[in-house]
C-alpha positions in Angstrom: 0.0 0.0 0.0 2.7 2.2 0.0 2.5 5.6 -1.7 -1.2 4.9 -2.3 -2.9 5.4 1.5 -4.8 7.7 2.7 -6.3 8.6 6.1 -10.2 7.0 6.4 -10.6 8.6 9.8 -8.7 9.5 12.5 -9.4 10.6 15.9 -8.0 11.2 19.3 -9.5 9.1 22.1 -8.7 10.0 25.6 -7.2 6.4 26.5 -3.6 5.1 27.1 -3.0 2.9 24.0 -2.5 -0.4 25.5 -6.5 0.3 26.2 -6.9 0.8 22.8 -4.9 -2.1 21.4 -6.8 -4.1 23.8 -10.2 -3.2 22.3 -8.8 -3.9 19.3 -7.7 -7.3 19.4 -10.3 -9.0 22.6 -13.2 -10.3 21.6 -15.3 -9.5 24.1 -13.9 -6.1 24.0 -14.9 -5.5 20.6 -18.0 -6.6 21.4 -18.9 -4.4 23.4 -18.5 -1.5 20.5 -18.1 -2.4 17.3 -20.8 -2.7 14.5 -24.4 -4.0 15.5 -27.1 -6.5 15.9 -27.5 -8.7 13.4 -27.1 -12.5 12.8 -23.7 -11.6 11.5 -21.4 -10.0 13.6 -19.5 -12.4 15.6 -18.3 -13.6 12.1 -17.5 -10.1 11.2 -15.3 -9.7 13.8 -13.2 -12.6 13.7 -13.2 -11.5 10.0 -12.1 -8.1 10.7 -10.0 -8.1 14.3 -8.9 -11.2 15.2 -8.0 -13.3 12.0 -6.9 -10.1 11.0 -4.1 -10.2 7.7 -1.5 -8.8 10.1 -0.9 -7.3 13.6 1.8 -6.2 15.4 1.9 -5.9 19.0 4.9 -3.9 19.2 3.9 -1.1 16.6 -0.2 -1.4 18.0 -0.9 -1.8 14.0 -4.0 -4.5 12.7 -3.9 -4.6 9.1 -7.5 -5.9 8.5 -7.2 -6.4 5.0 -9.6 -3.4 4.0 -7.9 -0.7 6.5 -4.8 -0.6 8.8 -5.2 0.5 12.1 -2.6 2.1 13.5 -2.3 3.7 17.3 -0.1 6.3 18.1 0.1 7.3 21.8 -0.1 10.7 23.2 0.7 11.3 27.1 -2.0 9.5 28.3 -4.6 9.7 25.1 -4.0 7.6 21.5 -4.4 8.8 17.9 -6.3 6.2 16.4 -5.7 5.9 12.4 -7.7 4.0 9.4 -5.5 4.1 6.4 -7.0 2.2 3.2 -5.8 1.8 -0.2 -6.7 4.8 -2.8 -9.5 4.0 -5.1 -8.8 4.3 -8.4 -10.7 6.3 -10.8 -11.1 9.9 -10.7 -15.2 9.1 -9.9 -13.7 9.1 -6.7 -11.7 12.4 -5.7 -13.0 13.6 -2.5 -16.0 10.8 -2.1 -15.9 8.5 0.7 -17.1 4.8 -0.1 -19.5 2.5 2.4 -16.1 1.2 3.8 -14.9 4.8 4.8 -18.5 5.4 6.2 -17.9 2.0 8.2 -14.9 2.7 9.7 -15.7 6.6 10.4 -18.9 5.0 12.7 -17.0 2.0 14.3 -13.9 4.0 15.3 -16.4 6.8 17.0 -18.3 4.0 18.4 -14.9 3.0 20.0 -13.9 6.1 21.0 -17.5 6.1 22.6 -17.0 2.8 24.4 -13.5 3.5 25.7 -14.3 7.2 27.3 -18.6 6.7 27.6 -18.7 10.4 27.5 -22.5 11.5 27.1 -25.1 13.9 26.6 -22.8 15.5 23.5 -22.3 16.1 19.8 -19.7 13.3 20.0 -18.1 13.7 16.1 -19.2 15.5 12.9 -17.6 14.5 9.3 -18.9 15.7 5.9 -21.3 12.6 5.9 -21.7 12.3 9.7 -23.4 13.3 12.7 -22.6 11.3 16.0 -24.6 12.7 19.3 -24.6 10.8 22.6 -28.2 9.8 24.0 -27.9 9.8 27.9 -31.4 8.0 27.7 -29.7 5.1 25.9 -27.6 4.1 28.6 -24.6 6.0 27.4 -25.7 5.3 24.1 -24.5 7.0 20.6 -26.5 7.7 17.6 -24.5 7.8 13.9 -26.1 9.4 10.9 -25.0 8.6 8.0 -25.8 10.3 4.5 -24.1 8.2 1.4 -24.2 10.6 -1.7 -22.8 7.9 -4.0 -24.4 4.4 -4.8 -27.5 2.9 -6.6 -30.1 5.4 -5.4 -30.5 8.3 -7.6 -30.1 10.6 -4.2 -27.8 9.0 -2.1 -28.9 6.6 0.1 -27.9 7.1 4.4 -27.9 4.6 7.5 -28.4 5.2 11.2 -26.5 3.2 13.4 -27.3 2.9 17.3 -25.1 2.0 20.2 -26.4 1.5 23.8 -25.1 0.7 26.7 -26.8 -0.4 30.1 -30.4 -0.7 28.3 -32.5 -4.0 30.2 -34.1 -6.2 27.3 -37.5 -4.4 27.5 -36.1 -0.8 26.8 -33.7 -2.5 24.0 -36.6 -3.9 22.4 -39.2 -0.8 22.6 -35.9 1.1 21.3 -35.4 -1.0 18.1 -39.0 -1.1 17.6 -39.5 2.7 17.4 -36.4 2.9 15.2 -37.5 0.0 12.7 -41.4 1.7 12.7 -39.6 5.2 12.2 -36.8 3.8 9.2 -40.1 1.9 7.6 -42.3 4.7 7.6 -39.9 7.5 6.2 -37.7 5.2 3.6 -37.7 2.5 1.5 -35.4 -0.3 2.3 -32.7 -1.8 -0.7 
């Protein structure tokens, strides 16, 4: 990849890096902020973290095969980088792809997890909103707006992270959300 990277995302989270590199590379830990419910994910993560193409203790890099993590440590905070390839094409100058927009959410989502700030805008990109929902249980809610793809306006996402919720609130909040995404958009 060399010559050809650029920065996905990058953001500063207020954790020593061995934290990080730890939520990186358990399984439980990952768990507890990466993606979200679906039949999926547990495959998805031993996919993307730990049968990762290559990681290196040392140098707290996990080349995942679509994006190389690497953390640099600050004082007592960590820079955490997503470097990809550079698509080709000049379709492409200055548009992120799904896989940008996915690791944009998951490394706020980790941020999210590893501080639990709440009650905040938590990050804002070009295509992103992220705000903390103290009602949630710490939780974080990701908006994504995709301007690129099959749909002849874009196409967008919401992603929801909670943290604390008993089964009954988890389940009246995915309700709300699944009447609210089926009333206002079409599904692909």
């Amino acid at each position: 990849m060399a010559g050809d990277e650029w920065v996905s995302t990058e953001v500063t989270v207020a954790t020593p890096v061995h934290t990080v590199w730890r939520a990186l590379r358990d399984r439980e830990e990952i768990r507890r902020w990466h993606g979200w419910e679906y039949d999926g994910i547990e495959a998805e993560i031993d996919q993307i973290y730990i049968d990762a193409k290559q990681a290196d203790d040392q140098a707290h890099t996990l080349d995942t095969g679509a994006g190389v993590f690497e953390l640099e440590p600050r004082a007592d905070s960590t820079v955490v980088r997503v470097t990809r390839a550079r698509p080709e094409g000049e379709r492409w100058a200055g548009v992120l792809d799904g896989i940008d927009q996915g690791w944009i959410t998951f490394v706020q989502q980790l941020r999210l997890a590893l501080e639990r700030h709440a009650g905040e805008v938590w990050f804002q990109s070009d295509d992103q909103l992220g705000l903390t929902v103290d009602d949630w249980g710490d939780g974080l809610l990701v908006v994504v707006a995709e301007r690129t793809g099959p749909e002849p306006n874009g196409s967008g996402a919401a992603v929801i992270t909670t943290y604390g919720l008993d089964e009954r609130e988890h389940q009246k909040l995915e309700q709300r959300w699944q009447a609210f995404w089926k009333d206002h958009y079409r599904e692909r």
